[in-house]
N, CA, C and O atoms as a GROMACS GRO file, in nm:
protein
  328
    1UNK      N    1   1.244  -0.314   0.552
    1UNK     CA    2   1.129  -0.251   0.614
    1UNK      C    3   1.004  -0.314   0.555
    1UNK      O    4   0.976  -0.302   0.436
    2UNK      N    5   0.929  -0.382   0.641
    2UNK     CA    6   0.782  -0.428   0.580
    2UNK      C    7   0.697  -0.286   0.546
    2UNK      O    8   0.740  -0.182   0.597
    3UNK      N    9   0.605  -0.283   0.479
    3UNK     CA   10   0.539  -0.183   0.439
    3UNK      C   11   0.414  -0.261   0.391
    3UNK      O   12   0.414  -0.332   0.290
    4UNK      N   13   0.284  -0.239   0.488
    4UNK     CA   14   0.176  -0.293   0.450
    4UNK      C   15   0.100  -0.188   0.377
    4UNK      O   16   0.106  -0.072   0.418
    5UNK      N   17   0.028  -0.218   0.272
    5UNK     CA   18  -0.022  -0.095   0.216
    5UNK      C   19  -0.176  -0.179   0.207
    5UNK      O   20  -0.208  -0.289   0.163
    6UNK      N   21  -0.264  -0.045   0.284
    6UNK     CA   22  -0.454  -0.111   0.264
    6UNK      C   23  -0.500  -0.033   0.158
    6UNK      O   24  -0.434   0.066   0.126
    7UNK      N   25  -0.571  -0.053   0.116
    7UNK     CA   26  -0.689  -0.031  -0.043
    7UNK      C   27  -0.819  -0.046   0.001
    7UNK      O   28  -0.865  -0.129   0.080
    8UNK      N   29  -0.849   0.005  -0.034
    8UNK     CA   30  -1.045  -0.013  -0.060
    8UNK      C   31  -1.033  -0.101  -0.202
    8UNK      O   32  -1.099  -0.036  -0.283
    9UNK      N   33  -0.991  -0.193  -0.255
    9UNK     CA   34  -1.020  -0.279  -0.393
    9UNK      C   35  -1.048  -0.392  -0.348
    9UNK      O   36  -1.056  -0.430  -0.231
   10UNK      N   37  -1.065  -0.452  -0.456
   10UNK     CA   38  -1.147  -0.585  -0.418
   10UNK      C   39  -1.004  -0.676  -0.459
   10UNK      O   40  -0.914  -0.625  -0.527
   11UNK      N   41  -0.998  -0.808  -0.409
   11UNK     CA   42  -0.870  -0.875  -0.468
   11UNK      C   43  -0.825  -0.916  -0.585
   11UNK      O   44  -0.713  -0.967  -0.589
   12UNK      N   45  -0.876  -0.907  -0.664
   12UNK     CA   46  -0.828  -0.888  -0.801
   12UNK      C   47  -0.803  -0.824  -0.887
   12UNK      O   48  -0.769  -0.865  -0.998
   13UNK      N   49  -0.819  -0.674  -0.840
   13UNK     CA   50  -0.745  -0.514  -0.843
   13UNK      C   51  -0.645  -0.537  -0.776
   13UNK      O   52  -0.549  -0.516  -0.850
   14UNK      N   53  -0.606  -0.573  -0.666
   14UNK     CA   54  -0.505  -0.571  -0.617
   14UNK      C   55  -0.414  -0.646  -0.698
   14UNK      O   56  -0.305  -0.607  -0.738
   15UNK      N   57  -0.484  -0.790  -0.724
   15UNK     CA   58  -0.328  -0.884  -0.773
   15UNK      C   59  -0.279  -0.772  -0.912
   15UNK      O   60  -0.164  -0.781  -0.956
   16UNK      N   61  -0.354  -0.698  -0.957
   16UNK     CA   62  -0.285  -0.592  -1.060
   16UNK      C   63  -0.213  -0.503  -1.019
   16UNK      O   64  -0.094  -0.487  -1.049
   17UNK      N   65  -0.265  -0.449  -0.960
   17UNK     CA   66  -0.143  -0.386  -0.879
   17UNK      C   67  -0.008  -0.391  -0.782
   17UNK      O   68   0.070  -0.304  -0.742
   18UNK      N   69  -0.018  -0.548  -0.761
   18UNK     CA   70   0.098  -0.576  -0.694
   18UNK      C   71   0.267  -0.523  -0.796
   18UNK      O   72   0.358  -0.444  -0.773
   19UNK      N   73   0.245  -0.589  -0.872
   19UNK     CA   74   0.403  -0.596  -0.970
   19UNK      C   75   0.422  -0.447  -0.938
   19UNK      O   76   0.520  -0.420  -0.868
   20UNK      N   77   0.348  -0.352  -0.975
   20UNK     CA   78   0.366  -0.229  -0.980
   20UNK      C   79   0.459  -0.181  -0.871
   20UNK      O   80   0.570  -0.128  -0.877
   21UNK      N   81   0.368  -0.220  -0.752
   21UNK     CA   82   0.395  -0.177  -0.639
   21UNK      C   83   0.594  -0.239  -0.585
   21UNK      O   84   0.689  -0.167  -0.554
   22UNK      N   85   0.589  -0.361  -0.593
   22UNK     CA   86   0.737  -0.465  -0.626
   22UNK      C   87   0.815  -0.374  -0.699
   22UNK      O   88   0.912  -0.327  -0.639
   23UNK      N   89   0.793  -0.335  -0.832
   23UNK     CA   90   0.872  -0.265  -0.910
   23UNK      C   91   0.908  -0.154  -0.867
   23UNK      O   92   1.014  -0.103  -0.901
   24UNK      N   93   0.817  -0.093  -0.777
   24UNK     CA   94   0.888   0.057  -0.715
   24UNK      C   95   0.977   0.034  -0.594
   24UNK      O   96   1.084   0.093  -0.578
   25UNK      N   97   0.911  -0.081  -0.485
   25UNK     CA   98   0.988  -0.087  -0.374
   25UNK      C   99   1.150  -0.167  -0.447
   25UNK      O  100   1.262  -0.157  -0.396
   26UNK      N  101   1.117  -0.233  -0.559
   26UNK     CA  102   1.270  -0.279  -0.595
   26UNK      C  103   1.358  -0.156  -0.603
   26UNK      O  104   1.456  -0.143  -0.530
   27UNK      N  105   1.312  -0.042  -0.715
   27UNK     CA  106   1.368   0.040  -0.753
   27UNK      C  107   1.404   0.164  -0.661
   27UNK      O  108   1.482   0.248  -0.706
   28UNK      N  109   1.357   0.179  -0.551
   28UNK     CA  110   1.398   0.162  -0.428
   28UNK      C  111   1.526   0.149  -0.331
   28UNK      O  112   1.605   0.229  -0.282
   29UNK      N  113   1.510   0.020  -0.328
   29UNK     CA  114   1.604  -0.068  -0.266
   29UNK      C  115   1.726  -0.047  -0.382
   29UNK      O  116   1.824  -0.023  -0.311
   30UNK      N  117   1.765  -0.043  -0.503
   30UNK     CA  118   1.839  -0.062  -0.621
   30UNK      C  119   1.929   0.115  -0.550
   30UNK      O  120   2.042   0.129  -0.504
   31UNK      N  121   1.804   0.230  -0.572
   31UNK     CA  122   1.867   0.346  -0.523
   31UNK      C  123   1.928   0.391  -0.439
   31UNK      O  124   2.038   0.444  -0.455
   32UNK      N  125   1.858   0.378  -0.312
   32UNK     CA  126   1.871   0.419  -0.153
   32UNK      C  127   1.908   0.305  -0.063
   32UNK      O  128   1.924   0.311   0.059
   33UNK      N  129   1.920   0.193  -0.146
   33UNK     CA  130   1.951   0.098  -0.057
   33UNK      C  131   1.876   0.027   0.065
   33UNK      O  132   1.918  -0.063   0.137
   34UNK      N  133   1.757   0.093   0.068
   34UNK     CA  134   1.633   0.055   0.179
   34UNK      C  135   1.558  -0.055   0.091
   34UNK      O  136   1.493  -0.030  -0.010
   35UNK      N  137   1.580  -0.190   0.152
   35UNK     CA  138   1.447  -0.273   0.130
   35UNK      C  139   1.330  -0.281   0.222
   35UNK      O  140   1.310  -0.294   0.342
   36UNK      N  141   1.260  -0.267   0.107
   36UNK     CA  142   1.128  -0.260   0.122
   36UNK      C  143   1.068  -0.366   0.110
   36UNK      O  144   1.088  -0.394  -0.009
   37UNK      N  145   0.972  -0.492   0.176
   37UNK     CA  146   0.866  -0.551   0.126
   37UNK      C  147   0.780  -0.517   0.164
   37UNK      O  148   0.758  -0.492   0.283
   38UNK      N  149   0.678  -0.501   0.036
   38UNK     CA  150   0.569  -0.434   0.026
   38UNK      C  151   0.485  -0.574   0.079
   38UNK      O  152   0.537  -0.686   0.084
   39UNK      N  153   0.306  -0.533   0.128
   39UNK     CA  154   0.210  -0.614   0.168
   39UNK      C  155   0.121  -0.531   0.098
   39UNK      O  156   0.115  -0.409   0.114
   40UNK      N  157   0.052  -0.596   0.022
   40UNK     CA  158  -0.085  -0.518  -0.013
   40UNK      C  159  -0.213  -0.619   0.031
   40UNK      O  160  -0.209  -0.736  -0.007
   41UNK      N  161  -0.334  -0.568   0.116
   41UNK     CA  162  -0.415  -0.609   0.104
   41UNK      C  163  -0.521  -0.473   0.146
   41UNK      O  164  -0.498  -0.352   0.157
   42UNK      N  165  -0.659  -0.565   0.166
   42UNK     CA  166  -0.754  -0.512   0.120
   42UNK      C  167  -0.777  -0.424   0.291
   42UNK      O  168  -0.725  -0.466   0.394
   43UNK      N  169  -0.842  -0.332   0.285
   43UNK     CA  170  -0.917  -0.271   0.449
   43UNK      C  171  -0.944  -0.380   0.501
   43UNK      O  172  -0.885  -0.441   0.590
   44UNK      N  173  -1.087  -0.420   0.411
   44UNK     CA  174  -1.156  -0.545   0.468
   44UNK      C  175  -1.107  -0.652   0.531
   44UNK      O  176  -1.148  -0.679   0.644
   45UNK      N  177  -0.999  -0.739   0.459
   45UNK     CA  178  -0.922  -0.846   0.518
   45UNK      C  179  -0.858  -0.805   0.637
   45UNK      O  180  -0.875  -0.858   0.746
   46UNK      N  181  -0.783  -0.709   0.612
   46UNK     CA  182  -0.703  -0.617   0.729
   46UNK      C  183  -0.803  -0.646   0.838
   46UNK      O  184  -0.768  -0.736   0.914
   47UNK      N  185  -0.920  -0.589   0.864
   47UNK     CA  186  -0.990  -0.537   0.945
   47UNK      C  187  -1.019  -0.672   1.042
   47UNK      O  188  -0.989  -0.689   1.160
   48UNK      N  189  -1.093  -0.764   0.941
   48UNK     CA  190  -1.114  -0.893   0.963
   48UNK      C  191  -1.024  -0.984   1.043
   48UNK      O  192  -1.071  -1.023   1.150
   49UNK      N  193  -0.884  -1.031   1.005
   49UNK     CA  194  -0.811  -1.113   1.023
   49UNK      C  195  -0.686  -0.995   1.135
   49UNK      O  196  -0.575  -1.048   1.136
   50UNK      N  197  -0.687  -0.900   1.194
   50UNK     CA  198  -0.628  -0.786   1.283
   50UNK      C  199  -0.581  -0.890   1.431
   50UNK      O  200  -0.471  -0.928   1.471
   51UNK      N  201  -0.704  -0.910   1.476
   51UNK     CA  202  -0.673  -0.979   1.553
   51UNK      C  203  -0.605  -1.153   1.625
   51UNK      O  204  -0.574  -1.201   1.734
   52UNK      N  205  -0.613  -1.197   1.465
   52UNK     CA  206  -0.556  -1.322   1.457
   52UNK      C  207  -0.451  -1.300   1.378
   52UNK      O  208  -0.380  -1.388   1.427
   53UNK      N  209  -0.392  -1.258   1.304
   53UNK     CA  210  -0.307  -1.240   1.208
   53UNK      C  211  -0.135  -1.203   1.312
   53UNK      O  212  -0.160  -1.109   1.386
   54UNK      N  213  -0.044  -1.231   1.323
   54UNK     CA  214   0.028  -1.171   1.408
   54UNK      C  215   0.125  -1.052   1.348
   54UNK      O  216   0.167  -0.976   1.435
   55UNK      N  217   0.153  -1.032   1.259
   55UNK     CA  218   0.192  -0.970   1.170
   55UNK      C  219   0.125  -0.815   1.115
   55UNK      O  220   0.168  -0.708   1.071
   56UNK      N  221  -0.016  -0.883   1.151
   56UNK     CA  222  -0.170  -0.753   1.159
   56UNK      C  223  -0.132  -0.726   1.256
   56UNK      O  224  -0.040  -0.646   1.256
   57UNK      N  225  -0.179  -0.774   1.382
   57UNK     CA  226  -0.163  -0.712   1.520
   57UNK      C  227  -0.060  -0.594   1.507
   57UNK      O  228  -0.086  -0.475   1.519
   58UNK      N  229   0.106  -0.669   1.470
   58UNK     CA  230   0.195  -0.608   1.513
   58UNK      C  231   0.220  -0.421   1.377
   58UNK      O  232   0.309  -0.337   1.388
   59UNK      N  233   0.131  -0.422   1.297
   59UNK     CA  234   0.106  -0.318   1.188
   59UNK      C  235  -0.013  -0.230   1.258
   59UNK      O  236  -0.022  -0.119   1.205
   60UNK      N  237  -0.136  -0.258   1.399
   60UNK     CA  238  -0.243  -0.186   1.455
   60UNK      C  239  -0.114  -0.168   1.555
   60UNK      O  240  -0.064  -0.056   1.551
   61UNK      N  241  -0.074  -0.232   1.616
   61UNK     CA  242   0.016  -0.159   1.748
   61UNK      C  243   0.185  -0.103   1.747
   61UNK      O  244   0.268  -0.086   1.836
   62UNK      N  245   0.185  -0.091   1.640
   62UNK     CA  246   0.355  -0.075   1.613
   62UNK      C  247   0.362   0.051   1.467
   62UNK      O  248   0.449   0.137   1.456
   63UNK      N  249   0.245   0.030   1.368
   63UNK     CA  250   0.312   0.104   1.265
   63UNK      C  251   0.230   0.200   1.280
   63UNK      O  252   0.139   0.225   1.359
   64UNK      N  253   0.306   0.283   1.138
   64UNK     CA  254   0.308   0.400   1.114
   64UNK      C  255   0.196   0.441   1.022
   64UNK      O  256   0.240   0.414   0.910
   65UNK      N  257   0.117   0.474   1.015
   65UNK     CA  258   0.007   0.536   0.965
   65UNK      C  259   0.023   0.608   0.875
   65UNK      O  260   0.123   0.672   0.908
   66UNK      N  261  -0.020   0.654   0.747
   66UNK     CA  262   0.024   0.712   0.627
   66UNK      C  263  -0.087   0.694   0.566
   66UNK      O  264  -0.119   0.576   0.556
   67UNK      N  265  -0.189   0.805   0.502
   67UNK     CA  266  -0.323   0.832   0.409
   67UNK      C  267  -0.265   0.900   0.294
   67UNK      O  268  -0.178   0.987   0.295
   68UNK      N  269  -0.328   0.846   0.189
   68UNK     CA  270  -0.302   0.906   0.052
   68UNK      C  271  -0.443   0.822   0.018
   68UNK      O  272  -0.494   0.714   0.045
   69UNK      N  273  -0.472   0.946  -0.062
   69UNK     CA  274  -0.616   0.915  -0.141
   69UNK      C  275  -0.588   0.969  -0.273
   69UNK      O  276  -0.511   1.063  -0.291
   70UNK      N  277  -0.658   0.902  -0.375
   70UNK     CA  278  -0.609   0.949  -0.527
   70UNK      C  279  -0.712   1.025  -0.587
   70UNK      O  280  -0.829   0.992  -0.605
   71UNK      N  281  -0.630   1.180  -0.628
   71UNK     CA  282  -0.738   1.292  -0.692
   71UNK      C  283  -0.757   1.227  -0.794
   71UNK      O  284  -0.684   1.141  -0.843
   72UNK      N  285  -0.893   1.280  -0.843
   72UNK     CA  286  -0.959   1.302  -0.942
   72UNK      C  287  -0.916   1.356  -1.031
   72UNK      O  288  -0.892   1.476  -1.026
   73UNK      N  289  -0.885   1.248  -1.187
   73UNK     CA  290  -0.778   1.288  -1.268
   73UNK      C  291  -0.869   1.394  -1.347
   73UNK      O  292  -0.991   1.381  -1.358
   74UNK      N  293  -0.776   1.530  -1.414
   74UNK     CA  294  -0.829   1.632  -1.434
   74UNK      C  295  -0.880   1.592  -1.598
   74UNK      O  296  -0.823   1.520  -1.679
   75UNK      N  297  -0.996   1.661  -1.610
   75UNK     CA  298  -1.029   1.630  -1.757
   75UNK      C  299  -1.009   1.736  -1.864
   75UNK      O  300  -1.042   1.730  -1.982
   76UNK      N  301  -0.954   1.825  -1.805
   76UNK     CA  302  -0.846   1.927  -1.918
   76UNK      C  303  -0.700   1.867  -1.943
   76UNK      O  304  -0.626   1.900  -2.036
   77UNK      N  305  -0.676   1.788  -1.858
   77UNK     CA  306  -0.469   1.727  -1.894
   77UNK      C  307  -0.426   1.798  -1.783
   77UNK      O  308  -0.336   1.729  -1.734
   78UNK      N  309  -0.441   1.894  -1.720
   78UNK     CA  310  -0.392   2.018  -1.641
   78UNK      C  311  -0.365   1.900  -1.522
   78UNK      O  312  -0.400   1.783  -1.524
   79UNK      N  313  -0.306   1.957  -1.441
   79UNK     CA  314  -0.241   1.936  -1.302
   79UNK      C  315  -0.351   1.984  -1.202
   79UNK      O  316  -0.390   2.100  -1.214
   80UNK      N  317  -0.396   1.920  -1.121
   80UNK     CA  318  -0.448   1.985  -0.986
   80UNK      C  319  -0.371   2.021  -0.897
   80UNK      O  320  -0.312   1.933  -0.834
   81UNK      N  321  -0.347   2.163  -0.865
   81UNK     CA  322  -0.285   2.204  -0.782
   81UNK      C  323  -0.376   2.234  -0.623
   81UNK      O  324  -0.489   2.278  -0.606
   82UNK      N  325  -0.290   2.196  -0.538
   82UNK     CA  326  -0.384   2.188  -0.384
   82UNK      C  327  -0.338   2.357  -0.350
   82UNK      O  328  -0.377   2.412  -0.247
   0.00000   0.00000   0.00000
């Protein structure tokens, strides 16, 4: 399963975060047996290169949409509960 994942970072946040991201979709694939390759890039590029990209195109007319935004880590240690 491709899995493009967009960010608001700039690209050299990202190249830090790639391994991370590898290391989970491995561990993953190791468990459940679903491979995953992950894509990370930026909104911006995304946005930009959508219409030439064929691979973009086929992630605006084919995939699956999924938002996660990251809370605001608590400054007591505590858990934010929603």
């Amino acid at each position: 399963m491709d899995a493009m994942i967009l960010v608001d970072q700039p690209e050299r946040e990202i190249k830090k975060l790639e391994n991370d991201v590898y290391d989970i979709a491995f561990e993953i694939e190791m468990n459940a047996g679903i491979d995953i390759s992950p894509v990370i890039k930026s909104q911006a590029q995304y946005e930009h290169w959508v219409n030439v990209v064929p691979f973009y195109r086929n992630v605006r007319e084919e995939g699956v949409v999924a938002r996660f935004t990251q809370k605001p880590k608590s400054t007591t240690g505590a858990e934010m509960k929603e």
